[in-house]
N, CA, C, O and CB atoms as a CASP TS submission, in Angstrom:
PFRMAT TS
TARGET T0000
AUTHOR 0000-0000-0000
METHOD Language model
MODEL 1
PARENT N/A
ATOM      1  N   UNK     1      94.013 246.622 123.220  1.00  0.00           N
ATOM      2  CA  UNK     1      92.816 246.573 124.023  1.00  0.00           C
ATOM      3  C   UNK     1      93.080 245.685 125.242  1.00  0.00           C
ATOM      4  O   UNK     1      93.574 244.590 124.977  1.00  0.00           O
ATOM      5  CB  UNK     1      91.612 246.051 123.192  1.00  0.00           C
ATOM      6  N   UNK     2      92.832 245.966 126.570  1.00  0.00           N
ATOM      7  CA  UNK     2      92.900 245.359 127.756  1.00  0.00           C
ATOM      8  C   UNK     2      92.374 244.015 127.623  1.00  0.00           C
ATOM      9  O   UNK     2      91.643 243.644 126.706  1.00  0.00           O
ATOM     10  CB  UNK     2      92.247 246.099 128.740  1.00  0.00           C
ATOM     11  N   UNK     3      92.669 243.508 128.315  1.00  0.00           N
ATOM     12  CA  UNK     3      91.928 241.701 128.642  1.00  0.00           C
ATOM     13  C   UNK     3      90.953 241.719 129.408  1.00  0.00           C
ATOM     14  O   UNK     3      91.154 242.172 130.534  1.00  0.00           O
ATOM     15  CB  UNK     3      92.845 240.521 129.449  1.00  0.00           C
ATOM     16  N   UNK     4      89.719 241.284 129.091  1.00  0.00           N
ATOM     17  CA  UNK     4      88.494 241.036 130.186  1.00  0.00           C
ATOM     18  C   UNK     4      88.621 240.011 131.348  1.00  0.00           C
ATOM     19  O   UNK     4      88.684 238.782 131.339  1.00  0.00           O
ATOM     20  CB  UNK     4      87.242 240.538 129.429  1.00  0.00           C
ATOM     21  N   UNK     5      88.638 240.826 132.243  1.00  0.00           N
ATOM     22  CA  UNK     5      89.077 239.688 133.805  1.00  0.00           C
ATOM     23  C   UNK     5      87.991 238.732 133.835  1.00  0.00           C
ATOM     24  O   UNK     5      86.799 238.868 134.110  1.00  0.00           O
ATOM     25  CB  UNK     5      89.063 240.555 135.642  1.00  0.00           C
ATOM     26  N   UNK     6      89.018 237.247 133.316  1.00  0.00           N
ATOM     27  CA  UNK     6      87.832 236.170 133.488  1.00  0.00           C
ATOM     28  C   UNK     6      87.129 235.943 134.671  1.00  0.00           C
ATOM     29  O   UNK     6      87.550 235.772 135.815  1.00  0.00           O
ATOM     30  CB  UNK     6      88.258 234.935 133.230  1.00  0.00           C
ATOM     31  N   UNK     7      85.724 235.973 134.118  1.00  0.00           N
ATOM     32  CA  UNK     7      84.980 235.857 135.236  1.00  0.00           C
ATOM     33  C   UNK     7      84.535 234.754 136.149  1.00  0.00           C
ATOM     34  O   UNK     7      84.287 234.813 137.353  1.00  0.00           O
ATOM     35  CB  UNK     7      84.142 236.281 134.929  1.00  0.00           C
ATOM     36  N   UNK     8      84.478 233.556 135.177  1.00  0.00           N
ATOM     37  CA  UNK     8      84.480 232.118 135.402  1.00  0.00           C
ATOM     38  C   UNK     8      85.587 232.014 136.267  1.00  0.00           C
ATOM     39  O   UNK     8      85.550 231.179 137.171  1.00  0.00           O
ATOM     40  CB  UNK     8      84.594 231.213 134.135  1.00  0.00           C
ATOM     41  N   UNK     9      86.492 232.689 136.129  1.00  0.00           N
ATOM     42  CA  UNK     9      87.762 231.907 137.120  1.00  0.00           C
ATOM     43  C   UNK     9      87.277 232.656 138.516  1.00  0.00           C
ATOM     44  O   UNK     9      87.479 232.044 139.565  1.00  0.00           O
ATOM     45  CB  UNK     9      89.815 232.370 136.594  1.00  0.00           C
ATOM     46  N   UNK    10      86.720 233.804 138.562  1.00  0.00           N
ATOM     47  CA  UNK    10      86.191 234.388 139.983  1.00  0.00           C
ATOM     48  C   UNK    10      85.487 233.742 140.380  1.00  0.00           C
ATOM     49  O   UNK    10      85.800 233.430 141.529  1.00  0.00           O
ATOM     50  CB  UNK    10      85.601 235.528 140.136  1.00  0.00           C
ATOM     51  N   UNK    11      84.137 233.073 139.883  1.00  0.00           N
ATOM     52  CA  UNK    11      83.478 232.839 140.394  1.00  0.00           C
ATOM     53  C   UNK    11      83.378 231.609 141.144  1.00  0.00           C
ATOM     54  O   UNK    11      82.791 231.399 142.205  1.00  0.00           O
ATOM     55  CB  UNK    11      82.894 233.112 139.822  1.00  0.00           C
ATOM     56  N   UNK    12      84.349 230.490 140.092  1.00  0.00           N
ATOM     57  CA  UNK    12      84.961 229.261 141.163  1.00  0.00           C
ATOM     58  C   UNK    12      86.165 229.684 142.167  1.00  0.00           C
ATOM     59  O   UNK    12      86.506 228.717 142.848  1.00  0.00           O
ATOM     60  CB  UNK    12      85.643 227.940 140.215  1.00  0.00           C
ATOM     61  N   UNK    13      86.651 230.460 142.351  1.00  0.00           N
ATOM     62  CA  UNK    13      87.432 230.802 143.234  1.00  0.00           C
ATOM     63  C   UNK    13      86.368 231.115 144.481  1.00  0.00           C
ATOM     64  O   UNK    13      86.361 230.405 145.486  1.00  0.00           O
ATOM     65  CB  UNK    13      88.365 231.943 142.706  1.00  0.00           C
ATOM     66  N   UNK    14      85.467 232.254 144.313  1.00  0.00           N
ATOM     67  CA  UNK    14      84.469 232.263 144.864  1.00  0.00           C
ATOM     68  C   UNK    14      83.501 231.231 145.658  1.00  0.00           C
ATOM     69  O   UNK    14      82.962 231.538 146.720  1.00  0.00           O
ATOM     70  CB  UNK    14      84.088 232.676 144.142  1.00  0.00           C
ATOM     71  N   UNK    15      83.335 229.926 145.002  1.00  0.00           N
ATOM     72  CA  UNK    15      82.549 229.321 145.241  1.00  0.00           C
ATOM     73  C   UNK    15      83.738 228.105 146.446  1.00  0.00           C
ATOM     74  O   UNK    15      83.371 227.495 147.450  1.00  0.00           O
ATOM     75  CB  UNK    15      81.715 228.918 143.749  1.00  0.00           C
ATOM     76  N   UNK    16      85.026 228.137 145.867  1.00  0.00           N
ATOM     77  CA  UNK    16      85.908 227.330 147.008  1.00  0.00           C
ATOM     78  C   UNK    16      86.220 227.676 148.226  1.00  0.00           C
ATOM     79  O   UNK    16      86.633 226.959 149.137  1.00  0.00           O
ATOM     80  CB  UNK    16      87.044 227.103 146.673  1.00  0.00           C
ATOM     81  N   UNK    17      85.846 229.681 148.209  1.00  0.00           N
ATOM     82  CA  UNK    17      85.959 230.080 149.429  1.00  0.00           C
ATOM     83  C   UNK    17      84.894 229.781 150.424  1.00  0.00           C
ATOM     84  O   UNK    17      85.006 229.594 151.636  1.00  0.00           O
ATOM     85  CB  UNK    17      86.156 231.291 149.357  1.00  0.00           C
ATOM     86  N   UNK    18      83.797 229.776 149.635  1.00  0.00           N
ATOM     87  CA  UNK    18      82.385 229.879 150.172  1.00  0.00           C
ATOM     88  C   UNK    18      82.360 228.000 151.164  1.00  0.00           C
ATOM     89  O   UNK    18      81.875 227.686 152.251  1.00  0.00           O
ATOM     90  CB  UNK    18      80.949 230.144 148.393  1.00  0.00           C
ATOM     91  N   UNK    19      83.014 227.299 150.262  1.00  0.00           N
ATOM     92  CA  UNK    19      82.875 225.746 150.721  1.00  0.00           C
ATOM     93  C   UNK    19      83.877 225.667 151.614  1.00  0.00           C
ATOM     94  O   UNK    19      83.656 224.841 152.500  1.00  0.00           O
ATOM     95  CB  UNK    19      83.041 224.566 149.585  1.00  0.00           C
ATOM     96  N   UNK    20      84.932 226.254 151.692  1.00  0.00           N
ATOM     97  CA  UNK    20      86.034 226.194 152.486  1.00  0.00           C
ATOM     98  C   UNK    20      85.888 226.903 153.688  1.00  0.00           C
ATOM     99  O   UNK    20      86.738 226.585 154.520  1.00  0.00           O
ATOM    100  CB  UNK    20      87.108 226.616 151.836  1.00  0.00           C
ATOM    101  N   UNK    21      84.778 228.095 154.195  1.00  0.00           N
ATOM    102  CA  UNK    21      84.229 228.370 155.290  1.00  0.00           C
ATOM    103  C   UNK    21      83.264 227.332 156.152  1.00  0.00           C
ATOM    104  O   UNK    21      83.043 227.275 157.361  1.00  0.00           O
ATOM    105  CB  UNK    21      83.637 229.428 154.960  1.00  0.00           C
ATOM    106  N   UNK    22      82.778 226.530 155.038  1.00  0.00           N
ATOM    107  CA  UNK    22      81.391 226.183 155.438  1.00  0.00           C
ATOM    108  C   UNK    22      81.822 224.120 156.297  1.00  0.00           C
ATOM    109  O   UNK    22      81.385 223.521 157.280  1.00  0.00           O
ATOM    110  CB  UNK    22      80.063 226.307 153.447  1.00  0.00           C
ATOM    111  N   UNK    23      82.789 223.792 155.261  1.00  0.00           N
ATOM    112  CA  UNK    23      83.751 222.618 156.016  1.00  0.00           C
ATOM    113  C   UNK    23      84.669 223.257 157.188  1.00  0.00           C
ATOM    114  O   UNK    23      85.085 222.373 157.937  1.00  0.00           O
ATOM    115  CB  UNK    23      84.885 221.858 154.825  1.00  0.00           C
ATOM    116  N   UNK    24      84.977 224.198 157.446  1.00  0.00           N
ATOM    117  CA  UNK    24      85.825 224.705 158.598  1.00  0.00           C
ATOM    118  C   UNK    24      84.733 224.997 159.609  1.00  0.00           C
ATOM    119  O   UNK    24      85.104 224.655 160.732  1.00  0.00           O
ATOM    120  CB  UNK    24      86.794 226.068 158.238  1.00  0.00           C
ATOM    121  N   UNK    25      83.822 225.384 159.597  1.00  0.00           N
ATOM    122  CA  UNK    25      82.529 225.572 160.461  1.00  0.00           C
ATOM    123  C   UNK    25      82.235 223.949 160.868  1.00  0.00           C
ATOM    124  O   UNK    25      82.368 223.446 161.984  1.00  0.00           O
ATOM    125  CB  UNK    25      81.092 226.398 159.478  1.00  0.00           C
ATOM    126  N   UNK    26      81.849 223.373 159.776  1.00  0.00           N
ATOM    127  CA  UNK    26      81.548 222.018 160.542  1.00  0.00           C
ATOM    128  C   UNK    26      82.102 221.001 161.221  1.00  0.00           C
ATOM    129  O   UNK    26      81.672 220.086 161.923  1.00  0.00           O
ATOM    130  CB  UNK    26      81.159 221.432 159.995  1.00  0.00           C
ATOM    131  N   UNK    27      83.698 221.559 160.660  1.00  0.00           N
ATOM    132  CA  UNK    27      84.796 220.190 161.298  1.00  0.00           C
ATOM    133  C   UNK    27      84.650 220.927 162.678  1.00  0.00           C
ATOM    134  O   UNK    27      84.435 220.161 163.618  1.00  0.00           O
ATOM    135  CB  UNK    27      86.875 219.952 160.560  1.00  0.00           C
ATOM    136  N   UNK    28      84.743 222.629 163.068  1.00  0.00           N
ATOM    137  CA  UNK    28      84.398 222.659 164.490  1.00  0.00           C
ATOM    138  C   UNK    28      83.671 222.207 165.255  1.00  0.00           C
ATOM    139  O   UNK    28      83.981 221.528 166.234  1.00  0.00           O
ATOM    140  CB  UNK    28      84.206 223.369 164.779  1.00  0.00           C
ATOM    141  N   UNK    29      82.242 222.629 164.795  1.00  0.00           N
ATOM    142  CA  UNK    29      81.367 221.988 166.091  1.00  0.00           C
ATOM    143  C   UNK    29      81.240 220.391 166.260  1.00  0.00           C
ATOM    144  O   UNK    29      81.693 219.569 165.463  1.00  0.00           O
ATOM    145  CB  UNK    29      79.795 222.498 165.968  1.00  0.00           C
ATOM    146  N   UNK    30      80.613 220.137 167.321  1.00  0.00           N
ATOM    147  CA  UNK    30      80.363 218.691 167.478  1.00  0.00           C
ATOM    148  C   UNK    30      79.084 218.077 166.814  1.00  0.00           C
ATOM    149  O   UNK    30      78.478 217.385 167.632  1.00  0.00           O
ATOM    150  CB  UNK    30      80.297 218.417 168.914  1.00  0.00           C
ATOM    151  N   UNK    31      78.598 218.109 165.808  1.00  0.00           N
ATOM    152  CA  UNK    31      77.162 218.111 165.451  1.00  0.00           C
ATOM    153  C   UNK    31      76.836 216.431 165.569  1.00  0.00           C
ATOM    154  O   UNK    31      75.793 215.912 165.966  1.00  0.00           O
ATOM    155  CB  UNK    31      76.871 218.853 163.779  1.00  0.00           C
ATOM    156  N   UNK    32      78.245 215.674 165.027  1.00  0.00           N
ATOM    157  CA  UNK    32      77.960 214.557 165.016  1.00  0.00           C
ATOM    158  C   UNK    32      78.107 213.532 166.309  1.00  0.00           C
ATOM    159  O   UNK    32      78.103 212.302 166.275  1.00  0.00           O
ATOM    160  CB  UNK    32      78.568 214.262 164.045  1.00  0.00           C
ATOM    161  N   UNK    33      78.209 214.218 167.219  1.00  0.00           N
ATOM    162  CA  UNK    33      78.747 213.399 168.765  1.00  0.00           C
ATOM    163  C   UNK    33      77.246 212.919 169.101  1.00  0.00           C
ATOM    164  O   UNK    33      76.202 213.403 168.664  1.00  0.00           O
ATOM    165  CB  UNK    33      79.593 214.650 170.329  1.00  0.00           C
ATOM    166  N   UNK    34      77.421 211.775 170.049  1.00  0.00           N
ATOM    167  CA  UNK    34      76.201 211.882 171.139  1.00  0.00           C
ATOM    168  C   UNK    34      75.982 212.222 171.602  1.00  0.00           C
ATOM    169  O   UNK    34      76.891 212.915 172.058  1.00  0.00           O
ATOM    170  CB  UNK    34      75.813 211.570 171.736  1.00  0.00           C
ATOM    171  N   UNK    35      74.645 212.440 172.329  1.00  0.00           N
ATOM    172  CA  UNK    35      74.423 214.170 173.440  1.00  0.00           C
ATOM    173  C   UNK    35      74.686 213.371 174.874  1.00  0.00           C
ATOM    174  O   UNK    35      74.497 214.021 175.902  1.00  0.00           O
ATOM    175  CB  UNK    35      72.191 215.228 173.458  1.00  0.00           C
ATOM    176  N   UNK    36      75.075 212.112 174.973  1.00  0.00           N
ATOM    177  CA  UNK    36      75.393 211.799 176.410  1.00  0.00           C
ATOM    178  C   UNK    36      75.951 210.746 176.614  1.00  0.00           C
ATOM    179  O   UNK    36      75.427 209.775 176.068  1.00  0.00           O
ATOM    180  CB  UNK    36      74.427 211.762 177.208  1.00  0.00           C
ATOM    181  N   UNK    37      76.857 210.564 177.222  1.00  0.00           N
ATOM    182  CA  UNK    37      77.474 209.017 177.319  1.00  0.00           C
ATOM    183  C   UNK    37      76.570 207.823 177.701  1.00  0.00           C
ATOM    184  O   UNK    37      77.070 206.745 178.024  1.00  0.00           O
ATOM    185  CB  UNK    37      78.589 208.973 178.412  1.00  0.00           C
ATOM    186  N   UNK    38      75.250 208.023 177.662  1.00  0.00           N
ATOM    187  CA  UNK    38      74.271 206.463 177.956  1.00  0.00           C
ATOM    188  C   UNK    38      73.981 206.603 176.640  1.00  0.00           C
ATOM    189  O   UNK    38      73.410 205.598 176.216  1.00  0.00           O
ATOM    190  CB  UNK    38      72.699 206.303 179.177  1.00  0.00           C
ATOM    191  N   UNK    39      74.114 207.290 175.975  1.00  0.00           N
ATOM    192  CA  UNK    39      73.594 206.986 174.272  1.00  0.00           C
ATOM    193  C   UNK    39      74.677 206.265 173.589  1.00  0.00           C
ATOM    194  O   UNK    39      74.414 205.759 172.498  1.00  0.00           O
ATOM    195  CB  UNK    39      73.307 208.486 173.262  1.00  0.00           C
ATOM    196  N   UNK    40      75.750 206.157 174.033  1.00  0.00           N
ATOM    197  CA  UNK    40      76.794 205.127 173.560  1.00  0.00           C
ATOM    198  C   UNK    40      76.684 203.813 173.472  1.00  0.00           C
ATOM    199  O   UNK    40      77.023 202.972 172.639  1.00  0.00           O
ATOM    200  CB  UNK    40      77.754 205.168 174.203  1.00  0.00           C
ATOM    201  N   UNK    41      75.891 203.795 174.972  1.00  0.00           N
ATOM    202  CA  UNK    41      75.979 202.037 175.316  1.00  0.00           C
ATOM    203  C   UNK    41      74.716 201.746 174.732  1.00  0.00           C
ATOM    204  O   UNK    41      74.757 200.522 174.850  1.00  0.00           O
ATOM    205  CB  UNK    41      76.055 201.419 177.135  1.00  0.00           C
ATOM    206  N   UNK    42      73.305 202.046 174.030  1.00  0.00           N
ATOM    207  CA  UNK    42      72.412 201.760 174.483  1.00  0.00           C
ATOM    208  C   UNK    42      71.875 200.710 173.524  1.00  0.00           C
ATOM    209  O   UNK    42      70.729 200.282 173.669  1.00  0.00           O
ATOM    210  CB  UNK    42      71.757 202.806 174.803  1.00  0.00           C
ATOM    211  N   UNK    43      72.795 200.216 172.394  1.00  0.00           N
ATOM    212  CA  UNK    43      72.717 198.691 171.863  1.00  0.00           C
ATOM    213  C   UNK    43      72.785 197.720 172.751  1.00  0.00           C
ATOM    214  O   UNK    43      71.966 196.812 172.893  1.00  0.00           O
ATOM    215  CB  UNK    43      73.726 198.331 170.977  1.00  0.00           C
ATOM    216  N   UNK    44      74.421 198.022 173.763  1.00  0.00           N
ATOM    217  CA  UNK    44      74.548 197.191 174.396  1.00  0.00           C
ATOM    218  C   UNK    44      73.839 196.600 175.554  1.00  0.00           C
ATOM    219  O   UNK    44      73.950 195.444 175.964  1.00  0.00           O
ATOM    220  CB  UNK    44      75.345 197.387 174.516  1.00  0.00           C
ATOM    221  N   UNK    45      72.852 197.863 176.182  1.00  0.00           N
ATOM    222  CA  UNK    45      72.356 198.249 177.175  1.00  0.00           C
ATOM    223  C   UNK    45      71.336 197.112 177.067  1.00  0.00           C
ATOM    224  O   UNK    45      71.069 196.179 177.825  1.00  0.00           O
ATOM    225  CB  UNK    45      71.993 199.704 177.239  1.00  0.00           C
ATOM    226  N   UNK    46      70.822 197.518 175.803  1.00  0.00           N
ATOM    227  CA  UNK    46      69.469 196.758 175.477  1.00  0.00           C
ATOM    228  C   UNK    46      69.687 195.617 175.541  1.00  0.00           C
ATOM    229  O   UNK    46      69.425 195.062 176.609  1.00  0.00           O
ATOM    230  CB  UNK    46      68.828 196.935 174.261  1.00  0.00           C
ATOM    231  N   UNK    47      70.249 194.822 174.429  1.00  0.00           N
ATOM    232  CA  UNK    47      71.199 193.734 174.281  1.00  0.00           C
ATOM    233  C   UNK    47      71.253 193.014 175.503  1.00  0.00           C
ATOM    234  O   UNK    47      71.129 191.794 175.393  1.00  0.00           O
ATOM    235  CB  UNK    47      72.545 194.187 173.901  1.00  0.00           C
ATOM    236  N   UNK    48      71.421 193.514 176.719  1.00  0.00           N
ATOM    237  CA  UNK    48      71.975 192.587 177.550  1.00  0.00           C
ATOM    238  C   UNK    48      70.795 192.242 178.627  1.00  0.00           C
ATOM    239  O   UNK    48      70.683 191.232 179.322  1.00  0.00           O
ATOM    240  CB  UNK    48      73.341 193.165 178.189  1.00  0.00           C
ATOM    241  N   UNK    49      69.932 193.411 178.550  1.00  0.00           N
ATOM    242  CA  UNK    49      68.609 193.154 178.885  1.00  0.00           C
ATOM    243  C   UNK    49      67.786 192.435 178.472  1.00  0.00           C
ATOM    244  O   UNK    49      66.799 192.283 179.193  1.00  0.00           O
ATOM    245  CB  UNK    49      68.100 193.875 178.866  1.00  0.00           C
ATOM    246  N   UNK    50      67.852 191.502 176.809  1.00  0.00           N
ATOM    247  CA  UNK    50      66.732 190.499 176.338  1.00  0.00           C
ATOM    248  C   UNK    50      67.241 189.382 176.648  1.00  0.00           C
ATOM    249  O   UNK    50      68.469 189.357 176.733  1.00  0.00           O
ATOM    250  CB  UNK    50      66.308 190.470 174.878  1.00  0.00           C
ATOM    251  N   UNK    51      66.680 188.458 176.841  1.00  0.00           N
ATOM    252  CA  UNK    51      66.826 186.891 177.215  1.00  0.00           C
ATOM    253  C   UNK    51      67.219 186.416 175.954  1.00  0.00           C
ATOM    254  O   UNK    51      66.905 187.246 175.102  1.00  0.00           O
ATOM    255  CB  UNK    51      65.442 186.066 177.792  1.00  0.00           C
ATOM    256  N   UNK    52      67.658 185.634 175.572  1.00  0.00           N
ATOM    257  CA  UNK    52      68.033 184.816 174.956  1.00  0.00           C
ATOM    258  C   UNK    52      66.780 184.515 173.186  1.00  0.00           C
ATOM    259  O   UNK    52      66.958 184.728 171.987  1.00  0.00           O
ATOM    260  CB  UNK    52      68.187 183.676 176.227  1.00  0.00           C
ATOM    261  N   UNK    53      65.889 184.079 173.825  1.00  0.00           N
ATOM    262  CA  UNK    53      64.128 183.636 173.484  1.00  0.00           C
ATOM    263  C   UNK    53      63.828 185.327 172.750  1.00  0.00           C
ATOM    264  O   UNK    53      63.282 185.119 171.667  1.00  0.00           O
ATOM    265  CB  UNK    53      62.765 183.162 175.499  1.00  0.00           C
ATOM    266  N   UNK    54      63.955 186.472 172.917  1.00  0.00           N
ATOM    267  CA  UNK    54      63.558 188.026 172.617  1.00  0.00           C
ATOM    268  C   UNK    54      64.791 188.395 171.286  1.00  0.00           C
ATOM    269  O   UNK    54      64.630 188.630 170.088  1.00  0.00           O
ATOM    270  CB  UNK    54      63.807 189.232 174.368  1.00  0.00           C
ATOM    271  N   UNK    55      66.288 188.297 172.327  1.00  0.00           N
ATOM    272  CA  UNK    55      67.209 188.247 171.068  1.00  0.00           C
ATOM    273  C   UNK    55      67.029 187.036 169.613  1.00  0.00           C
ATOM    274  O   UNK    55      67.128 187.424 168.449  1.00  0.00           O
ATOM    275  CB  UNK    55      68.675 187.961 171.794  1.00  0.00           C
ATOM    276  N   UNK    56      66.824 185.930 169.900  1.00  0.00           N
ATOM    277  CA  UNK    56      66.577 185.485 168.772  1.00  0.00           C
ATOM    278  C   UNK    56      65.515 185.361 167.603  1.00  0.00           C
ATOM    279  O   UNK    56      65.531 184.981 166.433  1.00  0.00           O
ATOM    280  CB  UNK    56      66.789 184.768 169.022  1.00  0.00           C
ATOM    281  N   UNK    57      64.158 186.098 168.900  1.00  0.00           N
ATOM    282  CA  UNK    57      62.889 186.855 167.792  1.00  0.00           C
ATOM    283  C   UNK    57      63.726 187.809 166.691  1.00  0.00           C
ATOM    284  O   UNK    57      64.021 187.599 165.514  1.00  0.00           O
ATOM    285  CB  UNK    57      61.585 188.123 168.834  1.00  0.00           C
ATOM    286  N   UNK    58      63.984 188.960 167.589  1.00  0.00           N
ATOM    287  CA  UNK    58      64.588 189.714 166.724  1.00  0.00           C
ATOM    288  C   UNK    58      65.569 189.812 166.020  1.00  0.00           C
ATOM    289  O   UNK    58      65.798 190.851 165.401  1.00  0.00           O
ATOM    290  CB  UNK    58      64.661 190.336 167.011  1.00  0.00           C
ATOM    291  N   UNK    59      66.432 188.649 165.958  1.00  0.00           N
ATOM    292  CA  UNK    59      67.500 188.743 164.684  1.00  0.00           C
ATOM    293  C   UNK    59      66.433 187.503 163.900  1.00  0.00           C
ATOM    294  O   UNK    59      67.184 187.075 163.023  1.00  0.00           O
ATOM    295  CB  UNK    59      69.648 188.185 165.097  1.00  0.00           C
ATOM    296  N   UNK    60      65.328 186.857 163.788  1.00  0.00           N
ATOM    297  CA  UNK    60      64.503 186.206 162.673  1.00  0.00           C
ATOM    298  C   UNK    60      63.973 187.043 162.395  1.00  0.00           C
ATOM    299  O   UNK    60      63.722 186.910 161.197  1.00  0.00           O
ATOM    300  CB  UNK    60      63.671 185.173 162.793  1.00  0.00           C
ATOM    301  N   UNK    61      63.638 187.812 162.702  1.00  0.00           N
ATOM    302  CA  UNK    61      62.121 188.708 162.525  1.00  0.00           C
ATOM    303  C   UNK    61      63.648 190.091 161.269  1.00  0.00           C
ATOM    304  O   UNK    61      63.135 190.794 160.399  1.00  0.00           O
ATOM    305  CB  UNK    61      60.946 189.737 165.124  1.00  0.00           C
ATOM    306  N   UNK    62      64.989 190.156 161.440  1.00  0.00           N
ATOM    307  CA  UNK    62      65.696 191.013 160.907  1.00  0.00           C
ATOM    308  C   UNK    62      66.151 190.172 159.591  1.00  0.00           C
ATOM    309  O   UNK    62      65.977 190.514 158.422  1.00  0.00           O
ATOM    310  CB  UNK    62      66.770 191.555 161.889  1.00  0.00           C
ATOM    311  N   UNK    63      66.668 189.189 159.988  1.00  0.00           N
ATOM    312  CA  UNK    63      66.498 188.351 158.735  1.00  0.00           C
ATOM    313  C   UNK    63      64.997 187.784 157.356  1.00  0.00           C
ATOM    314  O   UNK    63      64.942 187.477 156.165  1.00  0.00           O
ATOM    315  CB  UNK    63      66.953 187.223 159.445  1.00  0.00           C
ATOM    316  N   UNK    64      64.210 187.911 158.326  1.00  0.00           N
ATOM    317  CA  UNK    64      63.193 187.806 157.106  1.00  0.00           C
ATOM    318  C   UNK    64      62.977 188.661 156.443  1.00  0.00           C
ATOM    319  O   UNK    64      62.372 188.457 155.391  1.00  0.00           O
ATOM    320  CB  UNK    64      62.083 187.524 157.292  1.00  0.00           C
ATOM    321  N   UNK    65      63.386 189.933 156.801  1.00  0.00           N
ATOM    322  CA  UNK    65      62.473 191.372 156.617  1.00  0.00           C
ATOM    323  C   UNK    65      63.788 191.464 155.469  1.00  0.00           C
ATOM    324  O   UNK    65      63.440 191.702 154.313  1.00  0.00           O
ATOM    325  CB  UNK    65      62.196 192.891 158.283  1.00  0.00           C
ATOM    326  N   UNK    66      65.069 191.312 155.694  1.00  0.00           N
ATOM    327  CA  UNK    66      66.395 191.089 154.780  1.00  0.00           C
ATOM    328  C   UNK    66      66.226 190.457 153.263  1.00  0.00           C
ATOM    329  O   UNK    66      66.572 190.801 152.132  1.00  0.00           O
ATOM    330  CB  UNK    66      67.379 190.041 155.592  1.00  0.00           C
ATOM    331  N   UNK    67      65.527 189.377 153.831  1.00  0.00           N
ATOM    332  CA  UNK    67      65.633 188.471 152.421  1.00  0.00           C
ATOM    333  C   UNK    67      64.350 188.257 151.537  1.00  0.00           C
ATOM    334  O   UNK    67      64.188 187.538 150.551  1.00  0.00           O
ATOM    335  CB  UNK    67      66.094 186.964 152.790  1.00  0.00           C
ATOM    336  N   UNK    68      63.335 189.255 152.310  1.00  0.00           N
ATOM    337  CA  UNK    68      61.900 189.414 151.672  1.00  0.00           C
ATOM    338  C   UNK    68      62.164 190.694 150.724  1.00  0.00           C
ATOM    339  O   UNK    68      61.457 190.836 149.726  1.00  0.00           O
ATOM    340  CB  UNK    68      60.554 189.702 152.916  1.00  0.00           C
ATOM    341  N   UNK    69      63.165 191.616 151.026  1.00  0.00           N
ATOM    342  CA  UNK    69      62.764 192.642 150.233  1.00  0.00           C
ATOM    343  C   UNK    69      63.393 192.594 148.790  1.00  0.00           C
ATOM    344  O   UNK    69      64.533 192.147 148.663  1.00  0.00           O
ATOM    345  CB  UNK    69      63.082 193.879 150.928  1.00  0.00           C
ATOM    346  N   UNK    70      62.720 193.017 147.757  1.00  0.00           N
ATOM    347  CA  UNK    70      62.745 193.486 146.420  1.00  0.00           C
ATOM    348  C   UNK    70      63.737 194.300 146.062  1.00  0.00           C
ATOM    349  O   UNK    70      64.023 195.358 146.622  1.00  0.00           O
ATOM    350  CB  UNK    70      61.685 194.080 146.113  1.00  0.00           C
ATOM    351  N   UNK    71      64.502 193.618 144.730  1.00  0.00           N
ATOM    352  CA  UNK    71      65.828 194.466 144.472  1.00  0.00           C
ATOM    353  C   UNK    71      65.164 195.169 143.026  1.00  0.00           C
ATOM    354  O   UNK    71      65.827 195.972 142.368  1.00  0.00           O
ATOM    355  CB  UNK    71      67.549 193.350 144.235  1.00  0.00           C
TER
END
C-alpha cells in the first residue's frame, strides 16, 4: 500500500514560504525610515530651544512620573 504524503510536513513548508515572502516584502520597503530629514533632528531641535529653567522642569517632572509608577 502507498504512503500517505505527509501533510503536516506541507503545510509547514507552506507556512515558511508564506513568512519568507512576507520578511522579503518588508526588508524592501522603507516603512521604518523618517519621512524627512527635520524629523531626525527634532529632539535635538527642541532641546536646544529650552533654556536651561524648561529643560530641567522636564527631566523632574520625567523623573517623578519614573519613580511614582507601580510595579
Amino acid at each position: 500500500m502507498p504512503k500517505k504524503p505527509d501533510s503536516r510536513k506541507d503545510e509547514i513548508e507552506l507556512a515558511k514560504s508564506i513568512f519568507d515572502e512576507i520578511v522579503e516584502e518588508t526588508e524592501s520597503e522603507d516603512w521604518n525610515k523618517p519621512k524627512s530629514a527635520t524629523a531626525q533632528k527634532g529632539g535635538k531641535v527642541r532641546a536646544a530651544k529650552l533654556t536651561p529653567a524648561e529643560r530641567s522642569a522636564i527631566a523632574k517632572k520625567a523623573a517623578q512620573s519614573r519613580w511614582n509608577q507601580t510595579k
